[in-house]
MMTF fields as JSON, N, C-alpha, C and O atoms, coordinates in Angstrom:
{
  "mmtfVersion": "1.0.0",
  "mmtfProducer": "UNKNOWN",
  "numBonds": 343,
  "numAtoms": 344,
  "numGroups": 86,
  "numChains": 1,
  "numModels": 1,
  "chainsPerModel": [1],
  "groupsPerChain": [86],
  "chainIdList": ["A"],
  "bondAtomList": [4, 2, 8, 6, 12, 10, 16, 14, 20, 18, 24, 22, 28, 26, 32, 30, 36, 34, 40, 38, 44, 42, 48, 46, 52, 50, 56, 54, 60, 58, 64, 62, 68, 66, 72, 70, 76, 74, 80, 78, 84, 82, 88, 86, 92, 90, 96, 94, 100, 98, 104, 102, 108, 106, 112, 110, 116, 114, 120, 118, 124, 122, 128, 126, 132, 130, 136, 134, 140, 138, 144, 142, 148, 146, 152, 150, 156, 154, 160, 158, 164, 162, 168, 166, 172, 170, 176, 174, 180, 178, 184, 182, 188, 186, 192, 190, 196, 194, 200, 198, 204, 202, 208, 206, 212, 210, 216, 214, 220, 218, 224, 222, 228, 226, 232, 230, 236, 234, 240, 238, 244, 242, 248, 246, 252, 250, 256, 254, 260, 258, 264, 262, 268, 266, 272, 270, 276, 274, 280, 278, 284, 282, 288, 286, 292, 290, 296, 294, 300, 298, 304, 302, 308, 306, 312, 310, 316, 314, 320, 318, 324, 322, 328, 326, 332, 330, 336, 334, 340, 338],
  "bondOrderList": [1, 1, 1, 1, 1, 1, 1, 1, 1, 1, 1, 1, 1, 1, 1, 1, 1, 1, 1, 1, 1, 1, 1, 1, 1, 1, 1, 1, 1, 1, 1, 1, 1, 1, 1, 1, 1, 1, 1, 1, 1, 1, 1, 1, 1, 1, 1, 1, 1, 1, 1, 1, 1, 1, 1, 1, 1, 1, 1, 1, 1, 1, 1, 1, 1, 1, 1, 1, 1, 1, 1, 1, 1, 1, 1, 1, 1, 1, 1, 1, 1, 1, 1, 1, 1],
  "groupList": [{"groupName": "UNK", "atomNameList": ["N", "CA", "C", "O"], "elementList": ["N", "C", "C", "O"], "formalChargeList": [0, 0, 0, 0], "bondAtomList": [1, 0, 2, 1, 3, 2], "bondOrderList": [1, 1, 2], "singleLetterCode": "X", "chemCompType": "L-PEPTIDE LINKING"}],
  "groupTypeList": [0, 0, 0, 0, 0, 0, 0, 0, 0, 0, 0, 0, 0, 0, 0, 0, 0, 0, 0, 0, 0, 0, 0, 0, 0, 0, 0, 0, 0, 0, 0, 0, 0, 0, 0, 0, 0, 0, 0, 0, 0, 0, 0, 0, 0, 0, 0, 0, 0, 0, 0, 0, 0, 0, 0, 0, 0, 0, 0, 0, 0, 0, 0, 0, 0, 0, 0, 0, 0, 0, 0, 0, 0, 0, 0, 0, 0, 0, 0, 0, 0, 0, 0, 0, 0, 0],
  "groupIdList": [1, 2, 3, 4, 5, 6, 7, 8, 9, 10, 11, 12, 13, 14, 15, 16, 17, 18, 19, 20, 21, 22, 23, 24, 25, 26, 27, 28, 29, 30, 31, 32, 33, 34, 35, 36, 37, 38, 39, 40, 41, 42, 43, 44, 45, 46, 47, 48, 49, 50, 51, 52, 53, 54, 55, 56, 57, 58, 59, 60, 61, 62, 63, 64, 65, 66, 67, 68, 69, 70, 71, 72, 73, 74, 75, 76, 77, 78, 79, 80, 81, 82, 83, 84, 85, 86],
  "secStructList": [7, 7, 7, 7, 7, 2, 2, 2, 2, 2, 2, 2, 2, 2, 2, 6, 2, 2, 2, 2, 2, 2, 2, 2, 2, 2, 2, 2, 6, 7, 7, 6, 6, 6, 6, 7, 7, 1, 1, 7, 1, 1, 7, 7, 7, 2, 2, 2, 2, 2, 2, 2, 2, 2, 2, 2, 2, 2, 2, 2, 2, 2, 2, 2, 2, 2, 6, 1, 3, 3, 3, 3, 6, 6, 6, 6, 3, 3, 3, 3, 4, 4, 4, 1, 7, 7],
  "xCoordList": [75.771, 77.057, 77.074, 76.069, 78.265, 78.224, 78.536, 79.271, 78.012, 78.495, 79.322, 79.168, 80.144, 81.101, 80.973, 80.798, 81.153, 81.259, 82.952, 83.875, 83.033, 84.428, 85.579, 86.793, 84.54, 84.841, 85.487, 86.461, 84.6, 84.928, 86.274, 87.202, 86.254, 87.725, 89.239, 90.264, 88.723, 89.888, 90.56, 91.732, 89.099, 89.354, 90.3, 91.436, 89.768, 90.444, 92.125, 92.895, 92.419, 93.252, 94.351, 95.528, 93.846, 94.186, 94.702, 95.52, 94.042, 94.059, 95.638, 96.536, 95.435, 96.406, 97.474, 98.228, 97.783, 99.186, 99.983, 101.006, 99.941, 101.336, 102.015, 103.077, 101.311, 101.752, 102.297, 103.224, 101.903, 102.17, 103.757, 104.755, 103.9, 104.692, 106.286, 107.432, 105.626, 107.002, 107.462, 108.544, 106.827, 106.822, 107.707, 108.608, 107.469, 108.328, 109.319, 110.276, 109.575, 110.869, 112.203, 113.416, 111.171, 112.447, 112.548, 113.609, 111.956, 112.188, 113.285, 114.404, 112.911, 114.395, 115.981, 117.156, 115.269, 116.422, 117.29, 118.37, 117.1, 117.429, 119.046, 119.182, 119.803, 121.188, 120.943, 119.997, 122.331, 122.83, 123.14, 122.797, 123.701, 124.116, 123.178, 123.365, 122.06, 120.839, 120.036, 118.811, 120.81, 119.517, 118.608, 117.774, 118.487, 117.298, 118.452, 119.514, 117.203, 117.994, 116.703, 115.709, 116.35, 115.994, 115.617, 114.703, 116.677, 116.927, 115.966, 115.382, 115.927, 114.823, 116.336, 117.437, 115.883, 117.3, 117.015, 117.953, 115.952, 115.95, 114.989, 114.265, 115.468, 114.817, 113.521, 113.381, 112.621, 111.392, 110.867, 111.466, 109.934, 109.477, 108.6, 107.857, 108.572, 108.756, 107.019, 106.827, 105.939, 104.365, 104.658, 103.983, 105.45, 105.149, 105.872, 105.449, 107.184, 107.302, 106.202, 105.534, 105.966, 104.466, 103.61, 103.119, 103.402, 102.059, 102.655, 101.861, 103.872, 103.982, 104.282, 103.753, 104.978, 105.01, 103.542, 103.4, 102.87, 101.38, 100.447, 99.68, 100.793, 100.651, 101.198, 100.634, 102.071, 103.22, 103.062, 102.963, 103.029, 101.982, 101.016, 100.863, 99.936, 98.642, 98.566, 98.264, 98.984, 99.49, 100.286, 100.574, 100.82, 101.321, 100.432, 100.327, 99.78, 98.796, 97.848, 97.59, 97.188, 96.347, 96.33, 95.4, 97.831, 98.301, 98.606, 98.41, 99.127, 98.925, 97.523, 97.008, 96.723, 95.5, 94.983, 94.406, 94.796, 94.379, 95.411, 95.145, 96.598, 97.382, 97.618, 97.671, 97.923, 99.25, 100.792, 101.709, 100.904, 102.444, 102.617, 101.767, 102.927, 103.212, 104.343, 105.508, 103.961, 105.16, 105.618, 105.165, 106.181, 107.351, 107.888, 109.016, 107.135, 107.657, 109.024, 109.997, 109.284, 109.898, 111.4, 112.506, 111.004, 112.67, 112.899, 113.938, 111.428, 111.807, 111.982, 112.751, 111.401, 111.165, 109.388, 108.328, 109.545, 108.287, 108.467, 109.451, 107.558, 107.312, 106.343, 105.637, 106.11, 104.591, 103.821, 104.444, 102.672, 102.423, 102.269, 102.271, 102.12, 102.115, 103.462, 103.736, 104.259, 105.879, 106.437, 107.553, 105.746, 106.012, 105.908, 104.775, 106.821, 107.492, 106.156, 105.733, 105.678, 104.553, 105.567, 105.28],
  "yCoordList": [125.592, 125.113, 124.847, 124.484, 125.045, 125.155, 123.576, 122.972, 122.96, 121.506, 121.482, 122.275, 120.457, 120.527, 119.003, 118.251, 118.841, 117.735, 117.131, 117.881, 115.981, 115.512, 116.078, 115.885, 116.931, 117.086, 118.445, 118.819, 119.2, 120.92, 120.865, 121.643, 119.674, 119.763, 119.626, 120.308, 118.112, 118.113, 119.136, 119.421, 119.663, 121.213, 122.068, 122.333, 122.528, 123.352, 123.405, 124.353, 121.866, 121.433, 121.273, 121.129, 121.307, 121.319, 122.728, 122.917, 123.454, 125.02, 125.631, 126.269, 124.974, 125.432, 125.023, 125.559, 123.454, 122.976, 123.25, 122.569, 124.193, 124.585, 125.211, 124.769, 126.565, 127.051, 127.053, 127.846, 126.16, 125.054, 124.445, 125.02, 123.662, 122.942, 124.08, 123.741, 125.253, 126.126, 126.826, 127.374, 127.022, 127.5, 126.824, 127.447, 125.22, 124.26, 124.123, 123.941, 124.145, 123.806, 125.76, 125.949, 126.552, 127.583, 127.584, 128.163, 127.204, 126.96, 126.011, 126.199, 124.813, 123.705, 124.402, 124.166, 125.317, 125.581, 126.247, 126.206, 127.262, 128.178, 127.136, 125.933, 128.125, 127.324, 127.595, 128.206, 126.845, 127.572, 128.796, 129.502, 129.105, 130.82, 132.013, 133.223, 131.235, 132.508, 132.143, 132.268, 131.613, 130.983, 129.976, 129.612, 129.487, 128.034, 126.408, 126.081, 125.574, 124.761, 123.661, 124.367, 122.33, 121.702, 120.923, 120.144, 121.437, 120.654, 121.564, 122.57, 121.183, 121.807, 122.606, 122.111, 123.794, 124.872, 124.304, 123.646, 124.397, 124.763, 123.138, 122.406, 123.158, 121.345, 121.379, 122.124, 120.577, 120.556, 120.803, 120.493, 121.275, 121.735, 120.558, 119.98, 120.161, 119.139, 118.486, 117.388, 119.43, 119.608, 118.926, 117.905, 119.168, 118.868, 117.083, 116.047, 117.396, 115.891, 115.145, 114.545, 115.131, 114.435, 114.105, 112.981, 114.928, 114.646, 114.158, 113.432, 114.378, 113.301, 111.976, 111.098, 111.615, 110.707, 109.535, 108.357, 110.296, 109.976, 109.489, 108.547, 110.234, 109.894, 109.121, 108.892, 108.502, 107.597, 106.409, 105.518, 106.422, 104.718, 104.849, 103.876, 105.946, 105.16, 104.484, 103.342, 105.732, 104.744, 103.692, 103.461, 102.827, 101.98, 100.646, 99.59, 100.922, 100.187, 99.842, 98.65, 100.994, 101.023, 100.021, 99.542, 99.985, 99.215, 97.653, 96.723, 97.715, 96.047, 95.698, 95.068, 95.958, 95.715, 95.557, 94.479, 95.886, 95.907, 95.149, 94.771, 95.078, 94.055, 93.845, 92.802, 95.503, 96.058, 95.624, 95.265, 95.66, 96.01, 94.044, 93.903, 93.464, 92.184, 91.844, 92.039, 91.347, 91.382, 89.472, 88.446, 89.575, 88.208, 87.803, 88.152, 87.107, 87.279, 86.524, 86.906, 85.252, 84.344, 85.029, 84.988, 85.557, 86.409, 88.094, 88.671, 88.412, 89.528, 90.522, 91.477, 90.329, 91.299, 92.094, 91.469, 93.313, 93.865, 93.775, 94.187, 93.288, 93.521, 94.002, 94.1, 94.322, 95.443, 94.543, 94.174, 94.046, 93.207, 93.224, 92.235, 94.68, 94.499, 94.261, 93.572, 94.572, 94.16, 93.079, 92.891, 92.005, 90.56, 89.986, 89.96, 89.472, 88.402, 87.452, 87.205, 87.038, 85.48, 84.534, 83.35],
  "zCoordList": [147.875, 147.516, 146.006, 145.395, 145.442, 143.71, 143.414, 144.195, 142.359, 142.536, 141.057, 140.129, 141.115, 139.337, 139.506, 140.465, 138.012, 137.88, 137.504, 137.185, 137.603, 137.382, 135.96, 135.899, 134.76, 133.951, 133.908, 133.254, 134.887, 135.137, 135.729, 135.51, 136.634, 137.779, 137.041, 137.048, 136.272, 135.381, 134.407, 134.161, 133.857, 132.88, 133.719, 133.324, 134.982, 135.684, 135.95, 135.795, 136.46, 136.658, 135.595, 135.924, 134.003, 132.769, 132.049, 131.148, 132.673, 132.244, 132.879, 132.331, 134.605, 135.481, 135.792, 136.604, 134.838, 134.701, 134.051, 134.123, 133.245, 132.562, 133.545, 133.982, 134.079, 134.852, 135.875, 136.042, 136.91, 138.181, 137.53, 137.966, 136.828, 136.484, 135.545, 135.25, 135.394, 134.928, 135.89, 135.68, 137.174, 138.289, 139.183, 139.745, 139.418, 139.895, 139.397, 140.15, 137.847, 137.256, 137.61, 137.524, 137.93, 137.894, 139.18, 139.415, 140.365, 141.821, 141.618, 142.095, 140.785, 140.727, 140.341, 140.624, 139.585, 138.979, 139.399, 138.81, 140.792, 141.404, 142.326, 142.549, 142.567, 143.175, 144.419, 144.918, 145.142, 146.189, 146.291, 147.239, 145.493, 145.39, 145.314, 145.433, 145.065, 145.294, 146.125, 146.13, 146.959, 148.988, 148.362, 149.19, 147.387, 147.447, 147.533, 147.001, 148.795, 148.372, 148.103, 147.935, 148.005, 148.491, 149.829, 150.101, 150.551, 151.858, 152.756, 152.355, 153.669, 155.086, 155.883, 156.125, 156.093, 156.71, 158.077, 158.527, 158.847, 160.401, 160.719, 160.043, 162.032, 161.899, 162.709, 163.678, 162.29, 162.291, 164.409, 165.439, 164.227, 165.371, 166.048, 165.255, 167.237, 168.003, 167.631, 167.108, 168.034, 167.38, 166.138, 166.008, 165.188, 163.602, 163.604, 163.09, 164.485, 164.406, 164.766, 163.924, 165.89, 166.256, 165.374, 165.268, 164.774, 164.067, 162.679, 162.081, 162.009, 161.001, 161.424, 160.743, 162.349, 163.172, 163.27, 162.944, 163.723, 164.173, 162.204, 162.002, 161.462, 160.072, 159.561, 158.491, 159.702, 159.336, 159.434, 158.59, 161.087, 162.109, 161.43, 160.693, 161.273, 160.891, 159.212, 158.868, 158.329, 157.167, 156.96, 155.786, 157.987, 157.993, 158.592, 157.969, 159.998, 160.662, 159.392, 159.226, 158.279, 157.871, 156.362, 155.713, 156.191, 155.124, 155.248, 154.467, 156.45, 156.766, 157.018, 156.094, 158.088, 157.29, 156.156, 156.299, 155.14, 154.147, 153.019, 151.878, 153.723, 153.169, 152.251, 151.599, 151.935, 150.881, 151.626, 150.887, 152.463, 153.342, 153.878, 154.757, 153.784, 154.572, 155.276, 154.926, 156.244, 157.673, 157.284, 157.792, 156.703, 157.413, 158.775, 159.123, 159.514, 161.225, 160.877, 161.527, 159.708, 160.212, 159.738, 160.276, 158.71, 157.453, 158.64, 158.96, 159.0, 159.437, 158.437, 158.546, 157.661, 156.532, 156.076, 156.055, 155.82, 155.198, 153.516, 152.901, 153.068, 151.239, 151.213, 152.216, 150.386, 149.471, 148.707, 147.712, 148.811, 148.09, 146.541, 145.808, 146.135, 144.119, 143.973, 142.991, 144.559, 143.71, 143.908, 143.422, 144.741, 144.972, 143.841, 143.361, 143.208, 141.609, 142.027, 143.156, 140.799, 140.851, 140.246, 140.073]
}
């Protein structure tokens, strides 16, 4: 197995962002009138709901734990804990 170090990756990643990023901007740029949209055309297939579904709960389970996410039983409210005012 070839090993890189953190420096090669970033290089890589450095080399290949112009490109990536002029690529995205003419996909943005494209209209309605030439078939692109942003939006999702056909609605998601029942398998795919599931499983983002299933990603969703666990990043959420996984965040109150760790107790980024905080549950207010009494307000009934969720906050995030870095954007809570001191």
């Amino acid at each position: 197995m070839r090993k890189m170090s953190l420096g090669d990756i970033q290089s890589k990643l450095a080399a290949n962002r112009s490109d990536v990023d002029y690529a995205v901007n003419v996909f943005r740029g494209k209209t309605k009138d030439q078939g692109w949209t942003m939006n999702r055309m056909k609605p998601r297939d029942p398998d795919e709901i599931k499983a983002l579904n299933y990603l969703a709960r666990s990043q959420y389970r996984k965040a109150l734990k760790d107790g980024t996410i905080i549950y207010d039983k009494e307000r009934r409210v969720l906050t995030i804990a870095k954007y809570i005012r001191s």
